[in-house]
C-alpha positions as CSV (number, residue, x, y, z in Angstrom):
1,X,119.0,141.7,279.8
2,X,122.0,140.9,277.1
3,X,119.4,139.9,274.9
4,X,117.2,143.1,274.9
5,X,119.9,145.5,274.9
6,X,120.7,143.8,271.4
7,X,117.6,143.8,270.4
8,X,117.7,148.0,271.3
9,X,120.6,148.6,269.7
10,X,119.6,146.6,266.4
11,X,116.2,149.1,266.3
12,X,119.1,152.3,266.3
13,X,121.0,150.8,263.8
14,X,117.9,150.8,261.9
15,X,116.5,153.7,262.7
16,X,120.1,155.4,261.6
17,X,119.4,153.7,258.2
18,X,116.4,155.3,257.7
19,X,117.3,158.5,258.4
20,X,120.3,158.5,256.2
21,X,117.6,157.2,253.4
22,X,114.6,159.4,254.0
23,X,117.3,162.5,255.0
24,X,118.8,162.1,251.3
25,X,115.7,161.7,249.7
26,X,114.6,165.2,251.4
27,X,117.3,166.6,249.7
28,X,116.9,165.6,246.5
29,X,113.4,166.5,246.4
30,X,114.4,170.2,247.7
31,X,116.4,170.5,244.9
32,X,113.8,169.1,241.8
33,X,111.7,171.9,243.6
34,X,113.2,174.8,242.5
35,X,113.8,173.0,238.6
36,X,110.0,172.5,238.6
37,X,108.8,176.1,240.1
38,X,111.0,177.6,237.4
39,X,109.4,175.5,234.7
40,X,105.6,176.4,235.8
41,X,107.4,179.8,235.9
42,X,108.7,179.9,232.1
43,X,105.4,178.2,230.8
44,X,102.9,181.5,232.5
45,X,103.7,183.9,230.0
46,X,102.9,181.5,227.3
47,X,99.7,180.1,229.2
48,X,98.7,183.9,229.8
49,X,99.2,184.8,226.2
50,X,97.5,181.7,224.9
51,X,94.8,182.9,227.3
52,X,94.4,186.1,226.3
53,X,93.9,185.4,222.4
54,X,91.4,183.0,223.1
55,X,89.0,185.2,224.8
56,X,89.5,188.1,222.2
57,X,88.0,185.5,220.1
58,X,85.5,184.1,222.5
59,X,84.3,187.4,223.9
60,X,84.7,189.7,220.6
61,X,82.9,187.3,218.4
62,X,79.4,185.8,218.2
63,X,80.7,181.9,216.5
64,X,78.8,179.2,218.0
65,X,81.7,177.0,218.1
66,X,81.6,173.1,219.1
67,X,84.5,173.5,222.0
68,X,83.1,177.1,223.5
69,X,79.2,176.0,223.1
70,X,77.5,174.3,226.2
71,X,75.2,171.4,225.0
72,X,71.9,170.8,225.3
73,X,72.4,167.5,227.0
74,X,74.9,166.2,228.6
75,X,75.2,162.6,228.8
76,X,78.9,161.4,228.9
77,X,81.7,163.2,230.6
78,X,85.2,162.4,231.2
79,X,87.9,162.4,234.1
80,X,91.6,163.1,233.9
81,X,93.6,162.4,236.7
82,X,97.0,163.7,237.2
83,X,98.6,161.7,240.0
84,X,102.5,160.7,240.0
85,X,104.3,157.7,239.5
86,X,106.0,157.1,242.8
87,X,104.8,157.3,246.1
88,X,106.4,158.3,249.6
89,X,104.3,161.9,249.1
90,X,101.9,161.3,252.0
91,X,99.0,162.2,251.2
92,X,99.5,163.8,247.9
93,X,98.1,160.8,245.7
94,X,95.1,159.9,247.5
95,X,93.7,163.1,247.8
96,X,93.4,163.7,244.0
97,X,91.9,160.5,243.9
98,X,89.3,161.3,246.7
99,X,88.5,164.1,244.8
100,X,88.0,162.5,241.7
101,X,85.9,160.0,243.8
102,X,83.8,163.0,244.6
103,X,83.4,164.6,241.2
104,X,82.4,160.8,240.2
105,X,79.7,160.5,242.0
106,X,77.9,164.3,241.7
107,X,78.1,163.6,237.8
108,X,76.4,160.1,238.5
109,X,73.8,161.9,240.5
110,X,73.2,164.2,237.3
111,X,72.7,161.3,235.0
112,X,76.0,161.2,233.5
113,X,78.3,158.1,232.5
114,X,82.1,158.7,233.2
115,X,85.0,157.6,231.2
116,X,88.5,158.0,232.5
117,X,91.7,159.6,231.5
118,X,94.5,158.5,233.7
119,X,98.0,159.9,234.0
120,X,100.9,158.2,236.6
121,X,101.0,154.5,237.5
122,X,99.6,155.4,241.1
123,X,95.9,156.1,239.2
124,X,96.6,153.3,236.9
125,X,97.2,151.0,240.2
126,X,94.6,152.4,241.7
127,X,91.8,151.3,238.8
128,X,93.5,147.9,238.0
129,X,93.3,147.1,241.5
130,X,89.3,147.8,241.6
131,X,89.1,146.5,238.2
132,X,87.8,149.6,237.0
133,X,87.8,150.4,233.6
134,X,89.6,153.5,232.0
135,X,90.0,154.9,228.1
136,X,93.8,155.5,228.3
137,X,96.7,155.6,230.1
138,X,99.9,157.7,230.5
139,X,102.8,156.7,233.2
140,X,106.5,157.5,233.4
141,X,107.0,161.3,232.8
142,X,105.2,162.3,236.2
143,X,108.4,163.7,237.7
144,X,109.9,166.0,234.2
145,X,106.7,166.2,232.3
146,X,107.3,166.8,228.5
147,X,105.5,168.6,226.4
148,X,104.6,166.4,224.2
149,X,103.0,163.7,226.4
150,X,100.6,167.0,227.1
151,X,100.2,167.3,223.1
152,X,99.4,163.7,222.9
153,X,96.4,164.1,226.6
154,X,95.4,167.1,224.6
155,X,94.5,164.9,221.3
156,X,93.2,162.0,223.1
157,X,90.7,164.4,224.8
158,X,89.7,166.4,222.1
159,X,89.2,163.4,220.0
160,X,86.9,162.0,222.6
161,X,85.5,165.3,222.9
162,X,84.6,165.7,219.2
163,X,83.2,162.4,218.8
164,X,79.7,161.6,218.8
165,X,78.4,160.5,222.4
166,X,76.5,157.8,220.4
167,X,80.1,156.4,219.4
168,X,81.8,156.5,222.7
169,X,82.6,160.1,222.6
170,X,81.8,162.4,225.8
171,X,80.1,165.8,226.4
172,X,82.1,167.5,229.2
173,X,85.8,166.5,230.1
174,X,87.0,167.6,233.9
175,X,90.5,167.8,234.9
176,X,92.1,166.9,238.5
177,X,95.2,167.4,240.0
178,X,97.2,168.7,242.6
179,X,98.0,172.6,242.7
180,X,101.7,173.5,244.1
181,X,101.2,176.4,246.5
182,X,104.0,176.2,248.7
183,X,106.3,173.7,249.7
184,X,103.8,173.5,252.8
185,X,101.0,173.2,250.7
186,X,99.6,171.6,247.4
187,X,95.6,171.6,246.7
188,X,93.5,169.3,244.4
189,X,92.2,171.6,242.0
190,X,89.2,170.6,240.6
191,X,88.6,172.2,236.7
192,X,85.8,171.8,234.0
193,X,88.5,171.7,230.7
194,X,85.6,171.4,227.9
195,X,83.3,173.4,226.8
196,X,85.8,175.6,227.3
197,X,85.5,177.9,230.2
198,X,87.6,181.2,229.7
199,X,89.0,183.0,232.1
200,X,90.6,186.1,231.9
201,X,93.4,187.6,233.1
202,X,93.5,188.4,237.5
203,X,96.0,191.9,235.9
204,X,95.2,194.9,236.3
205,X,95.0,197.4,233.4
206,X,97.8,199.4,233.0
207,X,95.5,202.5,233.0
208,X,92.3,203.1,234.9
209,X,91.6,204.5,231.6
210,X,92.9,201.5,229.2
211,X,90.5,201.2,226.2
212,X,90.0,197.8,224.7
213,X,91.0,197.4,220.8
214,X,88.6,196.6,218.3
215,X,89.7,192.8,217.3
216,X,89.5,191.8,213.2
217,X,89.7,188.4,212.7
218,X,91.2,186.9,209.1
219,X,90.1,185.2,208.1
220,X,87.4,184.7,210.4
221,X,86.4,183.6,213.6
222,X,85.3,180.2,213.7
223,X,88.9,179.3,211.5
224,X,90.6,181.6,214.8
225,X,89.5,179.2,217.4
226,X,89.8,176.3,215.3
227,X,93.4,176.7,215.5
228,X,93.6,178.8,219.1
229,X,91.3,176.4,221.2
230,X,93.6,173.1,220.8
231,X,97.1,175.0,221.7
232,X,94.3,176.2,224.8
233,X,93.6,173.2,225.9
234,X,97.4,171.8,225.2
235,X,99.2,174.6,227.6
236,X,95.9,173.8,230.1
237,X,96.9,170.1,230.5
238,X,101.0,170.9,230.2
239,X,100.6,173.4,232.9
240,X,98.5,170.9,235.0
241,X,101.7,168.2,235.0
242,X,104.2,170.8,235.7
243,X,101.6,171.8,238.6
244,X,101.5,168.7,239.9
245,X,105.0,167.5,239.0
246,X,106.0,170.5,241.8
247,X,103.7,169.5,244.2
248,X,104.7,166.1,243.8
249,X,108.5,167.3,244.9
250,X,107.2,169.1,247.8
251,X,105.1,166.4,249.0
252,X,107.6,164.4,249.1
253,X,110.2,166.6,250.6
254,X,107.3,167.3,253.6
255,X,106.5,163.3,254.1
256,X,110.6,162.5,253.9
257,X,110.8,165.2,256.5
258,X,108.4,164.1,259.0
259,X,109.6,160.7,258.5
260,X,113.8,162.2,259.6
261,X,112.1,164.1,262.4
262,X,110.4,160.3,263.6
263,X,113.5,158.4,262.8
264,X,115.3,160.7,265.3
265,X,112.5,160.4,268.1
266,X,113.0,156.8,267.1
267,X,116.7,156.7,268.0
268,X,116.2,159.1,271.1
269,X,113.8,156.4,272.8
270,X,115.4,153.5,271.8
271,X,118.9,155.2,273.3
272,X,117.2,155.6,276.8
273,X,115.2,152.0,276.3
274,X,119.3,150.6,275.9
275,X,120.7,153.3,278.7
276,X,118.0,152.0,281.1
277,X,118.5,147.8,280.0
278,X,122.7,148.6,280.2
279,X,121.8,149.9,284.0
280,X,119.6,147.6,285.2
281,X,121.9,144.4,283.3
282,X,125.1,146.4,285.4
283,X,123.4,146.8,288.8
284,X,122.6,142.6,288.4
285,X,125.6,142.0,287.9
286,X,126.9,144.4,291.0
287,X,124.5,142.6,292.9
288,X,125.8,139.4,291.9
289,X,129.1,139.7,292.9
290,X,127.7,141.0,296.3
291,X,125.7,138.1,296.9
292,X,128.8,136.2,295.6
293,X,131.1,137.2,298.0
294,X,128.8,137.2,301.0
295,X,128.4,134.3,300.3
296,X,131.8,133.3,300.1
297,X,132.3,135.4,303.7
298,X,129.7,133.5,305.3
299,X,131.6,130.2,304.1
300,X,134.3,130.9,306.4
């Protein structure tokens, strides 16, 4: 009995460990929340603007431009996967890479070859593991993504983009990642990034009246979206890591929750697994000293 009540109390001891561990790590992840809501905040009116002045130019003009014109054929197309670069989220990596999974294997069924863009060790782990090949990888700025790590996703895409499918290039690039909704929920979005897709604006008009302006483009339209369509597709990828990066922290917060809540049922049954050992190891040793002294009684 000596020997399992130790045993008992050496599982609440570490039970208590882990809840001081996961408990902090709850905390810290409550607070990165509210840096990273604010910065998906401060990037919308940016993202919204950028949005806007591309489909003036995509809507108001007739330019048959390489990044807003859907090919004929479409042979190659390209995945980039936003995961993070630690785990202890749950299920917030796999799930983006289930969905990726997914999108692989309905372009597969169209014909299509896939290349891979991969951004946080847990996708790079993930590929090296199956010894799957990928074009390029970016790990390390998961949790505060930069803006220029997005610059440098944006060029790496557009290059491949631009490129001749004959010389390793792609047709159609996809984006994944994880959408922060609450700090209950976060949802792999799933989003074709090129040929560009616009879409406008959920606002309402000011007016029920509001008449559109006439749009004049200098010097003309095709020069426009040669310089719009890049800062697009730069604040598209940027607000997908600050997406995710917020999800991430909730994630996390969630599965470091759970995992305080289980440490405490942990210690609660392990305290009545060591109440119940401590009674039964005191009631053999009352009976001991019964059976002792009756013994001793029926001596004389």
């Amino acid at each position: 009995m000596g020997a399992q009540l130790r045993v008992y109390r050496q599982k609440i001891k570490s039970a208590q460990t882990t809840k001081k561990i996961t408990r902090a790590m709850e905390l810290i992840s409550a607070s990165r929340i509210q840096k990273a809501q604010a910065r998906v905040a401060a990037s919308e009116p940016y993202s919204t603007a950028i949005t806007r002045a591309v489909s003036a130019v995509a809507s108001y003009s007739n330019v048959a431009h390489v990044l807003t014109t859907e090919p004929e054929r479409i042979d190659r197309a390209a995945i980039v996967i936003f995961t993070s670069d630690r785990g202890l989220a749950g299920a917030f990596n796999s799930q983006v890479l289930r969905e990726a999974e997914e999108l692989t294997e309905l372009l597969k069924s169209q014909g299509k070859q896939v290349e891979y863009f991969l951004v946080g060790r847990k996708s790079v782990g993930y590929f090296n593991f199956r010894r799957r090949s990928f074009e390029r990888s970016w790990i390390g700025g998961t949790d505060n993504p930069d803006f220029d790590t997005a610059r440098e996703i944006s060029d790496a895409v557009l290059e491949a983009f631009l490129r001749d499918a004959s010389d390793g290039g792609v047709d159609e690039i996809h984006i994944v990642y994880n959408r922060f909704v609450s700090r209950i929920t976060q949802v792999p979005v799933v989003t074709r990034l090129l040929p560009l897709e616009v879409v406008e604006s959920d606002e309402a008009p000011e007016t029920k009246h509001e008449v559109f302006p006439l749009y004049e483009f200098e010097p003309d339209a095709e020069t426009v979206l040669d310089g719009l369509l890049p800062v697009y597709i730069e604040s598209r990828i940027y607000n997908a890591m600050l997406q995710s990066s917020a999800a991430k922290h909730a994630a996390t917060q969630k599965a470091m929750k759970s995992a305080s809540d289980n440490a405490d049922k942990l210690i609660t049954d392990y305290t009545r697994l060591a109440n119940n050992a401590r009674q039964s190891e005191i009631t053999q040793q009352i009976s001991e000293i019964v059976g002792g002294a009756d013994a001793l009684s029926s001596a004389k």
